[in-house]
C-alpha positions as CSV (number, residue, x, y, z in Angstrom):
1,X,16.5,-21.3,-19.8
2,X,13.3,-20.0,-19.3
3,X,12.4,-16.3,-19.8
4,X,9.1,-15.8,-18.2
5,X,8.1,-16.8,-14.7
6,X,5.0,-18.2,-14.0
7,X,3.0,-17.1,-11.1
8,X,2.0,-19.7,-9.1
9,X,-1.6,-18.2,-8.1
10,X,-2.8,-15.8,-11.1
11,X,-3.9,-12.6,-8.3
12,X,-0.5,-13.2,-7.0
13,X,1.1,-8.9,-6.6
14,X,4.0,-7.9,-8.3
15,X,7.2,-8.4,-6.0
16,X,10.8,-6.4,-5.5
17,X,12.6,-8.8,-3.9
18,X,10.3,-10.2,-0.9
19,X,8.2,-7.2,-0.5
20,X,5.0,-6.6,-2.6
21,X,5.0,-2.7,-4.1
22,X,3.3,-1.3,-1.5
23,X,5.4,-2.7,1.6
24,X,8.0,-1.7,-0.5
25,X,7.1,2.3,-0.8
26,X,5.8,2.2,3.0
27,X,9.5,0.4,4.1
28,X,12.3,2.5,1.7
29,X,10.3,6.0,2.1
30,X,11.0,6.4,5.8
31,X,14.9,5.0,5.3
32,X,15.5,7.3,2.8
33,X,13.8,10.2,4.6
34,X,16.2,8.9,7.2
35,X,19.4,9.2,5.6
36,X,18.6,13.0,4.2
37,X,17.8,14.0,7.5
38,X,20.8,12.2,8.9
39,X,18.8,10.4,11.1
40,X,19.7,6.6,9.7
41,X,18.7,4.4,12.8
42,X,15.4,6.4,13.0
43,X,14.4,5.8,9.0
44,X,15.4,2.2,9.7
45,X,12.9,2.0,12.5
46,X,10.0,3.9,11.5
47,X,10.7,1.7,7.5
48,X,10.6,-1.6,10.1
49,X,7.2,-0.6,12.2
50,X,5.7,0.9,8.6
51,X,6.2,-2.1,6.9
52,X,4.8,-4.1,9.9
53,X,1.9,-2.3,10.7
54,X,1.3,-2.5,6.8
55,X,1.4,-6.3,7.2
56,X,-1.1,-5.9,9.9
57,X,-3.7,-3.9,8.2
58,X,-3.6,-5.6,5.1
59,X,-3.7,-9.2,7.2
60,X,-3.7,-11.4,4.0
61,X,-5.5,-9.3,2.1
62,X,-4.9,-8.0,-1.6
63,X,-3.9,-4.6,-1.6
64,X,-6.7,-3.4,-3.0
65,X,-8.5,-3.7,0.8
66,X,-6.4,-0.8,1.7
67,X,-7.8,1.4,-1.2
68,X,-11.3,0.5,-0.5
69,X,-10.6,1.4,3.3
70,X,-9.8,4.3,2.6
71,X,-12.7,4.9,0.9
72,X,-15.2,4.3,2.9
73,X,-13.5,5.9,5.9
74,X,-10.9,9.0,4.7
75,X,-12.5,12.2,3.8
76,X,-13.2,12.5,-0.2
77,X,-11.0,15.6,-0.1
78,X,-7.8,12.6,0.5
79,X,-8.5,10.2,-2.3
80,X,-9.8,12.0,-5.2
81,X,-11.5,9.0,-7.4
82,X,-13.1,10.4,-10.5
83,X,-15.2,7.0,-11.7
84,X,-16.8,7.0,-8.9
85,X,-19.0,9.2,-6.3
86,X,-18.4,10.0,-3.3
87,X,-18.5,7.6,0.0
88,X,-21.5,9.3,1.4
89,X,-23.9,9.5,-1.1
90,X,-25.9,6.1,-0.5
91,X,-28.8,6.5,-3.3
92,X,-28.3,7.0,-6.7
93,X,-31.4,7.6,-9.0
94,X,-30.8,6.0,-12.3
């Protein structure tokens, strides 16, 4: 029996069951937020369309697109990077 798998493509993501980390976090947040709020056929839907729309933006893509997307187009004040300056400055003496 073997102990390890073996991915089959070596930039292949880290999977729960059939969903990659990230469609996992965007799907089970809203169904759990759901079932606090006793809302359960809401946190279903809003799991369903946030795990599609997920699948939309990233379109094949790794998920580190998404993080460079963001980026380039959220204000700095969102995603606080440290290694690396801001979006808008374009010139860097050095």
């Amino acid at each position: 029996m073997n102990r390890y798998t073996i991915p089959s493509k070596l930039d292949e993501p880290e999977r729960i069951g059939p969903w990659t980390i990230d469609e996992l976090v965007v799907t089970v947040g809203p169904f759990v937020v759901g079932i606090i709020t006793q809302q359960f056929m809401v946190g279903i839907i809003a799991g369903a369309l946030g795990w599609w729309g997920l699948r939309k933006a990233k379109a094949g893509r790794a998920g580190a697109w998404l993080l460079n997307a963001a980026y380039w187009y959220l204000p700095s004040e969102v995603l606080k990077l440290s290694a690396v300056p801001p979006s808008y400055i374009r010139l860097m003496a050095g």
